[in-house]
N, C-alpha and C positions, 0 to 999 in steps of 0.2 A: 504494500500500500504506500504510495506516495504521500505523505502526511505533509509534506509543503504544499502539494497542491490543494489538501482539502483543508486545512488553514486558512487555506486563500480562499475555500468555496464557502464557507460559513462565516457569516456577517453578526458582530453584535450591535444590537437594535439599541436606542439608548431613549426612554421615555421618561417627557419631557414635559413639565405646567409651566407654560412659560420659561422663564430663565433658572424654574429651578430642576436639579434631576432627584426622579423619583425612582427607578430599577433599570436596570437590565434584561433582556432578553438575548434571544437566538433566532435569527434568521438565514432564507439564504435567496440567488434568483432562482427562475425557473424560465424553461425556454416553451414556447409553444407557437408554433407557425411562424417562426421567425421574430416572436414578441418576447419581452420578459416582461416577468412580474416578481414582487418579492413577496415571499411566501412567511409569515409567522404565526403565530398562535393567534386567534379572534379574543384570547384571555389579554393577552398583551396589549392591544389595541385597546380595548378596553377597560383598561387598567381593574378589572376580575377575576376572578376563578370562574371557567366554565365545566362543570353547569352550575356549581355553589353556588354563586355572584359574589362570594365575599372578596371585600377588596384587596389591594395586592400590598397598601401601604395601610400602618398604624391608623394615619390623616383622613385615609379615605378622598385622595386627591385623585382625579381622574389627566390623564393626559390630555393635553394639547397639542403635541407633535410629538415625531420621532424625528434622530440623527443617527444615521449610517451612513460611514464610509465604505464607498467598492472598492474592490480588485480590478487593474486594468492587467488584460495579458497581452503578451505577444502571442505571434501566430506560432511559434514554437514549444508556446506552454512552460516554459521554462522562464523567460522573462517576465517575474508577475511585481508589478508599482503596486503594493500594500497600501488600502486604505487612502487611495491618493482621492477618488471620487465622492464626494462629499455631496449626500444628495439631504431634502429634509419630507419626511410623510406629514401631512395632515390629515386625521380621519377624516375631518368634515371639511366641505370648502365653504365658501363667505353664505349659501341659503341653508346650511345647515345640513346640508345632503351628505352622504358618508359619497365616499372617493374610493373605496375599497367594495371588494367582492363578500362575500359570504354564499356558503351552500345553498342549491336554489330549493330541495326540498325540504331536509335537514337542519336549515337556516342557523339558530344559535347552537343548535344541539353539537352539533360539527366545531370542535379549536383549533379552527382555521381560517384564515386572513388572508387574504391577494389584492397586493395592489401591481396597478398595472407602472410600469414604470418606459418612463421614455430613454431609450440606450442616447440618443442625438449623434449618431457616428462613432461611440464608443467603443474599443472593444473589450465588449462584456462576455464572459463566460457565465454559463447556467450550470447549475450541477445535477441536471440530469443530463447534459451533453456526453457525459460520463458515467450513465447508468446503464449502460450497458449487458453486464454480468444477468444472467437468470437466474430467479430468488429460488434456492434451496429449501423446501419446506423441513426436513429433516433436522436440517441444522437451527438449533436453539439460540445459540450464543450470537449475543447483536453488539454495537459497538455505535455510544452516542455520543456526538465531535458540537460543543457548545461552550457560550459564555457562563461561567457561574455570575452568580450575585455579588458586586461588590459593592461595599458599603459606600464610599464615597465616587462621587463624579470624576475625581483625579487621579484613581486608581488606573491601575495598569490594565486594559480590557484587550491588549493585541493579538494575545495568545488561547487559544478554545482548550478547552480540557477535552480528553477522551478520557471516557466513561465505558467499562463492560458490563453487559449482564443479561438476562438471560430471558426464553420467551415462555412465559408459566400458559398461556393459553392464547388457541389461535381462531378468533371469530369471523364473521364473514368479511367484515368492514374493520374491524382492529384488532389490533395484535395486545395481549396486556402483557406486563415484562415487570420483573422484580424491581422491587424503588432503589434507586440511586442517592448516592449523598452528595447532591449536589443541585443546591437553590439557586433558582431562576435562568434555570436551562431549557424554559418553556420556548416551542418553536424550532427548536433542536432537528436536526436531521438525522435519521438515526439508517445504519446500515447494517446488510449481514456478514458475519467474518466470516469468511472463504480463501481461496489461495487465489489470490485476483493481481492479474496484470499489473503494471504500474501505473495507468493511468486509466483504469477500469474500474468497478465495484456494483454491488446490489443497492438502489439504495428501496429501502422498506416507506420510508412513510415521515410523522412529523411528528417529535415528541411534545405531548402532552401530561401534562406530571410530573412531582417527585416526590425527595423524601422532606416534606416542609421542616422537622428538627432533628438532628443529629440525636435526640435521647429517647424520642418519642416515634413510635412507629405511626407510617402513613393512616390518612382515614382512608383511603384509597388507591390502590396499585396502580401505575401511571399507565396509559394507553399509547399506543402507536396508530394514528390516525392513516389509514391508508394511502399510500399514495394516487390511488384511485379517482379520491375524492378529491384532490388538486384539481385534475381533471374536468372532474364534473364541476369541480365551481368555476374555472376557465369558459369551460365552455357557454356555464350557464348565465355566466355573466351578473349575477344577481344581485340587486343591494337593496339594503334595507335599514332603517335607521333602528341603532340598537343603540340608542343614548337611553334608554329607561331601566 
């Protein structure tokens, strides 16, 4: 596995109440008909737990934007400018209309977000350009590449942790997987480990969950939201206003 490349494919999301910061997340692009979108948690966006609704901060401050910087590459894949592309999301734009996608029939129930993003001549890589690999149903052991939780804004966010662990059950639409110790890795891309090319891999889906305290076991084992359902909310284009 190339772990410089997939460094480079996973984006920390940084949400944002105005000029102050409230969390971190994990996001990354996605390529479809020659468009991208950036793909993260609808919990993050929404500064929630879905389907809780409990909020994600003490304050109960809801975001106003996010700050991501891209990866530009070369055409050789090797040459990759870290975080040079500095772009900013707004859920809503000025009539109050969300700007982002959500599931068109699964709507909230689905922790998942698409916004469509304009590349403008960029060269932007997706990380399913690299999904190549065929998922393994047999093999358990997944491997999830995200930002943890840093307490302050100035901290270090350049570098994703990988995470192992394992799939306890496989449903139609998600995968559920053992909790991880590692907060606010929501949006996370999560793959299978396999004997995979250098610049190949499975990737499975978008983590949803974790382990909220290091003493206290989960209310809930985190899911793996299919990568299917990208798809379906691509396609379906759909939005709807989830400020309530």
């Amino acid at each position: 596995m190339n772990n410089q490349l997939l460094s480079s494919l996973i984006y920390p999301i940084i949400a944002m109440e105005n000029d102050n910061f409230l969390y971190i997340s994990s996001g990354f692009l996605y390529r479809k008909k020659e468009k991208f979108y950036f793909i993260t948690s609808l919990g993050t966006i929404l500064g929630k737990e879905i389907p809780s609704g409990e909020f994600k901060t003490k304050n109960k401050k809801i975001p106003t934007h996010f700050e991501i910087k891209l990866s530009l590459f070369q055409n050789d894949l090797i040459s990759v400018n870290k975080w040079c592309l500095p772009i900013r999301l707004s859920p809503y734009n000025d009539d109050y209309e969300p700007t982002f996608y959500i599931h068109p029939t699964y709507k909230k129930e689905i922790d998942i977000a698409v916004f469509p993003i304009q590349a403008n001549g960029k060269d932007l890589i997706a990380l399913n350009d690299f999904d190549t690999v065929k998922e393994n149903n047999e093999k358990k052991e997944v491997f999830i590449t995200g930002f943890p939780l840093f307490p302050n804004q100035s901290d270090d966010k350049t570098s994703p942790i990988l995470e192992q662990s394992k799939i306890t059950h496989q449903g139609s639409n998600i995968l559920i997987m053992n909790p991880i110790n590692r907060i606010g890795m929501f949006g996370s891309a999560v793959f299978q480990l396999t004997d995979l090319t250098e610049n190949a891999f499975c990737f499975l889906g978008l983590f949803s969950g974790n382990h909220q305290n290091l003493k206290t076991p989960p209310s809930k084992p985190p899911f793996i939201w299919k990568k299917s359902f990208i798809e379906e909310i691509i396609e379906g284009q759909y939005k709807e206003s989830c400020m309530d």
